[in-house]
N, C-alpha and C positions, 0 to 999 in steps of 0.2 A: 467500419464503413458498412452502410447497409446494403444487401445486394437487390440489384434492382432486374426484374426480367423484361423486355419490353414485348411487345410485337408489334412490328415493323409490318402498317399499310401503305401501300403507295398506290395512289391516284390521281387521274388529269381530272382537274376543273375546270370550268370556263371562267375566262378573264384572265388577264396579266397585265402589269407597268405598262408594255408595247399594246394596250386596247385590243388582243385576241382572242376569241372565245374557243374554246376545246376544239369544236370545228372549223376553224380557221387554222388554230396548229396542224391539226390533223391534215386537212388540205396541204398545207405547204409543206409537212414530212412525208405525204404520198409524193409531191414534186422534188424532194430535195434528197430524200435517204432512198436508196438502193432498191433497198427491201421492202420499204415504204411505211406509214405510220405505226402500224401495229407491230412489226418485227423492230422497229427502232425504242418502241416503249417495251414488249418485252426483253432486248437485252439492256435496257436501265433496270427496269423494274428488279430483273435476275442479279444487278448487277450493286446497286446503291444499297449503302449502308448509312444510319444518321449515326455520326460520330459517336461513340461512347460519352465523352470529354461534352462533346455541347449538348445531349443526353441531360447527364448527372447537372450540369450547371444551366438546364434551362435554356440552352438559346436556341432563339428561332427567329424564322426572319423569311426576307425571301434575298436572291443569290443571281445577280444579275449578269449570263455571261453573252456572249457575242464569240461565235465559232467561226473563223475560215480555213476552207477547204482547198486544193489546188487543183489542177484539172484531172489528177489522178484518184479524187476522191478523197485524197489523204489531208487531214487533218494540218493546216499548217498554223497556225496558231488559235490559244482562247485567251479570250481578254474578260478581265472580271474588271465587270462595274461598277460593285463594291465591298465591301468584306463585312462576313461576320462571326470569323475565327473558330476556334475551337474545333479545327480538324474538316470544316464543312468545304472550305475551297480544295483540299488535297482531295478530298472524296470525287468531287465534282468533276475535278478534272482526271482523276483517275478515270470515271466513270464514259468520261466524253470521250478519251485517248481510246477507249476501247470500241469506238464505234469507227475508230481511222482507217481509211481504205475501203470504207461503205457508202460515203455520200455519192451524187451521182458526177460520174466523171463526163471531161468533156469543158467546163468552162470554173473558172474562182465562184465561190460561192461562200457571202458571209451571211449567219444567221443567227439574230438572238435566242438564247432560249431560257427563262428565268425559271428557276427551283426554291420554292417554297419549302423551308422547314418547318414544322409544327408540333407542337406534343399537347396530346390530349385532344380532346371532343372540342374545345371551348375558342379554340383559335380558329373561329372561321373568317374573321373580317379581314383577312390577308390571302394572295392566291398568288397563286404562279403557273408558267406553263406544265410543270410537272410538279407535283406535292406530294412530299413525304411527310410522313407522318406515325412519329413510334408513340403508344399507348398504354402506359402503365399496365401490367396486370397483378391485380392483390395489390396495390400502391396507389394510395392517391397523390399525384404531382404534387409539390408543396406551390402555393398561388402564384408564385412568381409566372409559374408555366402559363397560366391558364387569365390573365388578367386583359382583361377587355380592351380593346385602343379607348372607349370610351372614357374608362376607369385611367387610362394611363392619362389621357388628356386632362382629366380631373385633378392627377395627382401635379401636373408638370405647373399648372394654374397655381396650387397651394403653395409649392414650394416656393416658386417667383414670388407670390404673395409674401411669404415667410421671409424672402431671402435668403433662402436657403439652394445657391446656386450651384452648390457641386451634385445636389441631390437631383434638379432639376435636370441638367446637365445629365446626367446618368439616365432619365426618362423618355427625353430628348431621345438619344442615342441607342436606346430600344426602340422608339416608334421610329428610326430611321433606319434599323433593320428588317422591321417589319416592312415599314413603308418606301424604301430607300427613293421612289420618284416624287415624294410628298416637300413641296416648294417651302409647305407650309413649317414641318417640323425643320428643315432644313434650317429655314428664316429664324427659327425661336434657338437654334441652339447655336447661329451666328451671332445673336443678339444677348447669349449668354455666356458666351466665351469673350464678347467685349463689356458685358457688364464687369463681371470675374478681372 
């Protein structure tokens, strides 16, 4: 197996599924965390790691969770709003468990916060309220990593075209990790599971 070294950036963008821009997150984790936005993104930042496992096998996505809090700040449940395996949901919520006892106490408070996975330069047409992102060094990703929504929408066309539905179907269910609020990929991989 070939060894791979990454380095692991992690960045807030503006935008996410929930229509936020960086400063609207930021606003609402000065109101919502303890310590307030910047001490809540430096213990992620110190804290997240991208999986090894979705690493080496390319996936990336974005990771949609919804956190509530109790009136003691702590942590009472996270709900994930949809999966995209390979070690990213146990990261996540490892990562969230460790901010329990910091929100602001006093009344329940639920909050979503979606995490963008990515690898490589080339995944920009996806965002989340916080995005990770590990970057080859001395290794160029093999394309799977780095393939356009454009390019994936292209391919998900031919293969319908072909009928070649389990290929399709596999396309699908990338641009629904990437895009997991997209009605549209949704609709096409409903409509090819009842082809199928």
């Amino acid at each position: 197996m070939k060894a791979f070294s990454f380095l692991l950036v992690i960045f807030l963008i503006s935008g996410s599924s929930f229509g936020q821009s960086s400063e609207k997150f930021a606003q609402n984790m000065d109101k919502l965390y303890e310590a307030g936005n910047s001490t809540f993104l430096e213990e992620v930042y110190e804290s997240i790691k991208y999986p090894q496992e979705a690493r080496e096998n390319c996936r990336v996505g974005v990771l949609k969770t919804l956190i509530s809090t109790d009136t003691a700040g702590a942590i009472e449940s996270i709900i994930l709003g949809n999966r995209l395996g390979m070690g990213i949901e146990a990261e996540v919520i490892r990562v969230l468990n460790l901010t329990s006892g910091k929100w602001r106490k006093g009344k329940k408070l639920k909050y979503p916060i979606n995490f963008a996975f990515r690898i490589g330069k080339n995944q920009k047409d996806f965002a989340g309220d916080i995005n990770i992102t590990a970057f080859a060094v001395g290794y160029q990703a093999h394309s799977g990593c780095s393939i356009p929504k454009k390019d994936l929408e292209k391919q998900v066309r031919k293969y319908r075209k072909k009928g070649k539905l389990e290929k399709a179907k596999l396309v699908y269910e990338e641009l629904l990790r990437r895009y997991p609020d997209s009605k549209e990929y949704r609709q096409g991989l409903t409509e090819i599971v009842k082809e199928n």
